[in-house]
Backbone atoms as SQL, in Angstrom:
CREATE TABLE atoms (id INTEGER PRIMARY KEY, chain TEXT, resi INTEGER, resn TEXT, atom TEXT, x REAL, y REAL, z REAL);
INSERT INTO atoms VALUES
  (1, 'A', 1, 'UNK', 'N', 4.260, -1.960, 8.684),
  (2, 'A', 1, 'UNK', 'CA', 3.490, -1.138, 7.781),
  (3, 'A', 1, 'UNK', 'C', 4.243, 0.169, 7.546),
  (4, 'A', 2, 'UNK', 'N', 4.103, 0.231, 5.944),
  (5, 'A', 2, 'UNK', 'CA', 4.819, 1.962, 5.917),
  (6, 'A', 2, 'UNK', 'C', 4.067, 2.569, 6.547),
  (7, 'A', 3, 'UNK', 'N', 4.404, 4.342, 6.900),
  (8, 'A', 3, 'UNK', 'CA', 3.511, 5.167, 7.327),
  (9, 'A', 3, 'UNK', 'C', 4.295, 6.353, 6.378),
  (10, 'A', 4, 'UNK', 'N', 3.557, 7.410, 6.139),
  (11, 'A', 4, 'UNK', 'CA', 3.747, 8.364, 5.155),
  (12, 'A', 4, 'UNK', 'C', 3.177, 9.613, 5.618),
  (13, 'A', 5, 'UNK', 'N', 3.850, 10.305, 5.187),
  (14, 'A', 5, 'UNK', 'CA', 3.303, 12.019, 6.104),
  (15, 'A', 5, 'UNK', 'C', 2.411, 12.495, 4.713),
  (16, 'A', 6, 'UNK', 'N', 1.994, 12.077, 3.484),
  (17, 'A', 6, 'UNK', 'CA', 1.351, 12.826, 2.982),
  (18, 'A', 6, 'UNK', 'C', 0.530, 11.421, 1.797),
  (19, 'A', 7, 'UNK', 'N', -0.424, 12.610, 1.312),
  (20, 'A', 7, 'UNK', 'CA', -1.343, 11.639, 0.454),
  (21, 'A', 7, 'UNK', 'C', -0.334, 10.890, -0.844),
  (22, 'A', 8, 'UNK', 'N', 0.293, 12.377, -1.368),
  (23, 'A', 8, 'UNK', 'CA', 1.364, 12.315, -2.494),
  (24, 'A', 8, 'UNK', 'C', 2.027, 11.348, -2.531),
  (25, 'A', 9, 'UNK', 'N', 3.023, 11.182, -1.331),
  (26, 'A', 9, 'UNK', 'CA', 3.760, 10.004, -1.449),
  (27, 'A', 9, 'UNK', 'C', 3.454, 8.776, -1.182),
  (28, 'A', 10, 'UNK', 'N', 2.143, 8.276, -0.314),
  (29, 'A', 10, 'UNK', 'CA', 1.566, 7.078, -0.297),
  (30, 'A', 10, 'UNK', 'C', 1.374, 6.612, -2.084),
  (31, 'A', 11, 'UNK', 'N', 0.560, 7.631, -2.722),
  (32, 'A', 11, 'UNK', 'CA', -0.554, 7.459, -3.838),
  (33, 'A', 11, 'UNK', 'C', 1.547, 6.890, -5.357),
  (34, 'A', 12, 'UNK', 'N', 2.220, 7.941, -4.518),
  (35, 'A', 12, 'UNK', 'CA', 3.361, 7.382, -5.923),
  (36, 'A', 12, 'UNK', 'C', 3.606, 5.543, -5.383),
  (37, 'A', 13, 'UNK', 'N', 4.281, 5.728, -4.602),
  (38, 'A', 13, 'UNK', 'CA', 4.287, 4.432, -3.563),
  (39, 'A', 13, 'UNK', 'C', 3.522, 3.270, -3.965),
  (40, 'A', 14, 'UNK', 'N', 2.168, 3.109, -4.130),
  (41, 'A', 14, 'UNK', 'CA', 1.011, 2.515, -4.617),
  (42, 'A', 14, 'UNK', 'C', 1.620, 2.161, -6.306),
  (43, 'A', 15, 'UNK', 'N', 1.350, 3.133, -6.952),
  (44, 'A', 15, 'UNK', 'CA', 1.737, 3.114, -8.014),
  (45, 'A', 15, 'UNK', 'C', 3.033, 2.371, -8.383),
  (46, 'A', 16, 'UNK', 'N', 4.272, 2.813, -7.458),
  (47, 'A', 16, 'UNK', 'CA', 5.280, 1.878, -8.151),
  (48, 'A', 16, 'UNK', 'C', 5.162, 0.778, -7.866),
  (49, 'A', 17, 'UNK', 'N', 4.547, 0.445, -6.746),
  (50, 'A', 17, 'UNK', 'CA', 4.252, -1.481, -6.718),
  (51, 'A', 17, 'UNK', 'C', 3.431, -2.003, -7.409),
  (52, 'A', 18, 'UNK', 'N', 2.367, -1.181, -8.034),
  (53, 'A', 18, 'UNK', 'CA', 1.570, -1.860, -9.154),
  (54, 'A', 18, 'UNK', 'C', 2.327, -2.195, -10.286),
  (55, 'A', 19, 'UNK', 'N', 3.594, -1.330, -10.783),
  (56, 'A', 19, 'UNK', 'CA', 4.409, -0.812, -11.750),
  (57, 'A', 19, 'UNK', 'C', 5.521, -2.197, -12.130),
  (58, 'A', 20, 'UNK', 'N', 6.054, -2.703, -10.556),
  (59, 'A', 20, 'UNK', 'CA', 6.972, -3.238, -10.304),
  (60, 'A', 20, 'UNK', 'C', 6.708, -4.789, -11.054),
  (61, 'A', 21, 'UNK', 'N', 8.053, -5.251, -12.106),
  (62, 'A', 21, 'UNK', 'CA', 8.048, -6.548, -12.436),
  (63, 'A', 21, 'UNK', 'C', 8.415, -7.381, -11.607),
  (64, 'A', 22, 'UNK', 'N', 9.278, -7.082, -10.893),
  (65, 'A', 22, 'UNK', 'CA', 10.157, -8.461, -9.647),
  (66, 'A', 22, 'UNK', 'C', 9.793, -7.848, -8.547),
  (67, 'A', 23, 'UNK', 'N', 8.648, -7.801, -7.652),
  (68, 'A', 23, 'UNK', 'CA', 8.665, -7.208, -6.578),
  (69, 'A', 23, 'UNK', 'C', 8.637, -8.519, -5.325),
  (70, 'A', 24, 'UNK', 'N', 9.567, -8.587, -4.445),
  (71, 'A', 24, 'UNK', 'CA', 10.186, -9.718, -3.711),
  (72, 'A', 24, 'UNK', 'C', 9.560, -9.091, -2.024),
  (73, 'A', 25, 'UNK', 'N', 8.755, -9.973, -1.478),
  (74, 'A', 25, 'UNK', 'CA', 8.590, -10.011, -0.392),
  (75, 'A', 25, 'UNK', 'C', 9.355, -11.139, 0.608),
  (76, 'A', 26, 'UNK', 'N', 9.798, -10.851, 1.624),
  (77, 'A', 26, 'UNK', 'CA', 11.132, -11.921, 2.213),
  (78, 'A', 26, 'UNK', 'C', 11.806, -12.791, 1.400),
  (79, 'A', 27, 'UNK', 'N', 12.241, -11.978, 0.340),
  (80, 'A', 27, 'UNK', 'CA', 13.348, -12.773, -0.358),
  (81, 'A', 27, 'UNK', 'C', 12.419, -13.030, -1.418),
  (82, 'A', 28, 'UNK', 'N', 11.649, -13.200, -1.614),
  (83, 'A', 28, 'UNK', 'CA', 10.879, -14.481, -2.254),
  (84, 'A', 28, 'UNK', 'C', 10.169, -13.373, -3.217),
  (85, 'A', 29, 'UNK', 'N', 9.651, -13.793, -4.734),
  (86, 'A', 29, 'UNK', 'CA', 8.867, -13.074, -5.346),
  (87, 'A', 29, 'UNK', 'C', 7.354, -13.284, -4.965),
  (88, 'A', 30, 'UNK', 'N', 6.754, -11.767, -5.059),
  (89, 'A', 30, 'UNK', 'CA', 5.548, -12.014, -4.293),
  (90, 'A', 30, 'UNK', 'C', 4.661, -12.634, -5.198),
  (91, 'A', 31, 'UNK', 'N', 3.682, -12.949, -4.492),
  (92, 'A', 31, 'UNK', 'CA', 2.355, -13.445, -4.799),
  (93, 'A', 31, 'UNK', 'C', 1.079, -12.571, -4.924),
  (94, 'A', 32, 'UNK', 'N', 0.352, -12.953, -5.695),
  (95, 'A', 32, 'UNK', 'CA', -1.315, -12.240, -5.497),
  (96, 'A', 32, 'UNK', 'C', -1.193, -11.394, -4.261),
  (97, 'A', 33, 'UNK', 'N', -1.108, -12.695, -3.153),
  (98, 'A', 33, 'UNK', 'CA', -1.485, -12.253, -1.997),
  (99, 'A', 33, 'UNK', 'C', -0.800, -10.940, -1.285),
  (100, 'A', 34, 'UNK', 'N', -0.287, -11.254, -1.234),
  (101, 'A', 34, 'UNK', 'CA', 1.860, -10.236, -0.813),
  (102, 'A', 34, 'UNK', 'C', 1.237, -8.948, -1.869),
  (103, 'A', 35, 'UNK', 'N', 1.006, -9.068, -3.055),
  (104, 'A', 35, 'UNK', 'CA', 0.486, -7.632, -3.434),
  (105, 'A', 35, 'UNK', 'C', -0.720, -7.039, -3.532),
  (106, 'A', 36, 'UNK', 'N', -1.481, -8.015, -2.794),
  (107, 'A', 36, 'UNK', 'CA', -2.836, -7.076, -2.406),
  (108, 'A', 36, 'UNK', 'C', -2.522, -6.828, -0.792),
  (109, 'A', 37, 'UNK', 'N', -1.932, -7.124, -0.239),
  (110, 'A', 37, 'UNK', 'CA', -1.526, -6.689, 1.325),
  (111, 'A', 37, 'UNK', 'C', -0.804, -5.633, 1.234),
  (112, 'A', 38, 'UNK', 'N', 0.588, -5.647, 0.310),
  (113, 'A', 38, 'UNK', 'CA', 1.442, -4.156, 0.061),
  (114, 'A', 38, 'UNK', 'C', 0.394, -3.055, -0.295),
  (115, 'A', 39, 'UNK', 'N', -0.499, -3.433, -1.404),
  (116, 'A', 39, 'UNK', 'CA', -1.938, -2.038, -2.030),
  (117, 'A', 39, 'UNK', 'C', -2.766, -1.678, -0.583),
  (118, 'A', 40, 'UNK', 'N', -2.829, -2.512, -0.209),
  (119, 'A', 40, 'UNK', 'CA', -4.403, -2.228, 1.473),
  (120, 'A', 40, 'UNK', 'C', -3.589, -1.384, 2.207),
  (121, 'A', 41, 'UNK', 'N', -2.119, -2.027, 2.694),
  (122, 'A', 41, 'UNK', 'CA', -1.222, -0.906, 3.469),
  (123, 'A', 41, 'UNK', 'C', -1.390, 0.498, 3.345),
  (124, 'A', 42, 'UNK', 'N', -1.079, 0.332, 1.912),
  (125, 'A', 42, 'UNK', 'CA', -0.902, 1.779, 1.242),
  (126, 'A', 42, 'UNK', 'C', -2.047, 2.641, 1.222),
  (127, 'A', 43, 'UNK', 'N', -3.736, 2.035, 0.920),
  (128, 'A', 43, 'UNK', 'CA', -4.672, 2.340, 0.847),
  (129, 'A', 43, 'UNK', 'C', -5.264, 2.757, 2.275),
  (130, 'A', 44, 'UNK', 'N', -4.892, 2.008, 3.368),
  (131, 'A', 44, 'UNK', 'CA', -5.002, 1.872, 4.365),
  (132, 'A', 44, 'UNK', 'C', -4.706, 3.235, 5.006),
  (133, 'A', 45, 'UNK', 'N', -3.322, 3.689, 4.565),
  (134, 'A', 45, 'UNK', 'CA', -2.592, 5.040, 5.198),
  (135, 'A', 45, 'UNK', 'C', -2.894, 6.035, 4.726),
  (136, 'A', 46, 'UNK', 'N', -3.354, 5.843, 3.543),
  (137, 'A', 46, 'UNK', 'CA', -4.560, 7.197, 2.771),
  (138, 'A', 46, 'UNK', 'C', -5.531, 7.621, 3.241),
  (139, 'A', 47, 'UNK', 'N', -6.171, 6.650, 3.950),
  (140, 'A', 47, 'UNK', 'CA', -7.927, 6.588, 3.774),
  (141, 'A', 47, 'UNK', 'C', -7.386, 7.643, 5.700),
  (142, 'A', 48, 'UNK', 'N', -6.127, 6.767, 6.316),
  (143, 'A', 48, 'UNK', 'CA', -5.954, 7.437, 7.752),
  (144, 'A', 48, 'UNK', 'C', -5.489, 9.112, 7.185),
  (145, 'A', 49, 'UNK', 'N', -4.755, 9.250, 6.279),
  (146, 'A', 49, 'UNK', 'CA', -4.098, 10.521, 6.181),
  (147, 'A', 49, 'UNK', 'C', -5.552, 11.578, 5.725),
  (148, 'A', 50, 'UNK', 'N', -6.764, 11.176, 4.991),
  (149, 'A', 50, 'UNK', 'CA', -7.716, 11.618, 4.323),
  (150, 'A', 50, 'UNK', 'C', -8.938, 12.118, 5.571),
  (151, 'A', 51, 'UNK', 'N', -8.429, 11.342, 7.035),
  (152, 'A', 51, 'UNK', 'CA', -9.203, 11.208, 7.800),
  (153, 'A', 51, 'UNK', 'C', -10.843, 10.146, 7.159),
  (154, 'A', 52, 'UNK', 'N', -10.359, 9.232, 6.826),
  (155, 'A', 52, 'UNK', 'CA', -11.366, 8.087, 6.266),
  (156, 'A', 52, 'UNK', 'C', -11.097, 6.844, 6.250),
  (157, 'A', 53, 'UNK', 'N', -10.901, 6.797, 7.917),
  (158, 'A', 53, 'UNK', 'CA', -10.721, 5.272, 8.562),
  (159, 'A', 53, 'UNK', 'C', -11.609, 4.496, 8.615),
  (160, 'A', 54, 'UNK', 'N', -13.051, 5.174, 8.731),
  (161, 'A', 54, 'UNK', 'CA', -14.560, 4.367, 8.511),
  (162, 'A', 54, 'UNK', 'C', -14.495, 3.486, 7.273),
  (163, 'A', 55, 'UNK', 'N', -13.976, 3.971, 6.345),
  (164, 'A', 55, 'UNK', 'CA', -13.706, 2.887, 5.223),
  (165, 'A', 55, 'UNK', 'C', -13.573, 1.895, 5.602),
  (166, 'A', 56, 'UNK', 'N', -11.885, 1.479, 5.775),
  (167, 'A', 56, 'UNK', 'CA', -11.936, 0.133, 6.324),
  (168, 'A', 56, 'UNK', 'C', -12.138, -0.565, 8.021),
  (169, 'A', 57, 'UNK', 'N', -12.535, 0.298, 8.696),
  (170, 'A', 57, 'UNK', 'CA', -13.136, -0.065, 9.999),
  (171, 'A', 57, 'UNK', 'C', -14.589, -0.545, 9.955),
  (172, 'A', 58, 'UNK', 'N', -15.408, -0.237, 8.859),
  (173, 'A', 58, 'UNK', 'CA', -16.679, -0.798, 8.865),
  (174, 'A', 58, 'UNK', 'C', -16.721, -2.415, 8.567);
């Protein structure tokens, strides 16, 4: 999992993988799946950097 020292650079981060035409997870071009796991990561390290882990801990 990335980890990121600020909201800023998670939230660009997010964005360029939504952005991205060929985005390749182990070699391989991703799937649905592979890019809703890269977005949760990302969302994931926000919600910790925001102090709003209850989000996805509930």
């Amino acid at each position: 999992m990335v980890e990121y020292d600020n909201v800023r650079e998670a939230l660009i981060d997010a964005f360029e993988t939504c952005e991205g035409s060929e985005i390749k997870v182990d070699g391989k071009n991703a799937t649905v799946e592979d890019l809703q796991e890269l977005i949760k990561e990302r969302l994931v390290n926000i919600a910790d950097l925001l102090g709003l882990s209850d989000i996805y801990l509930d």
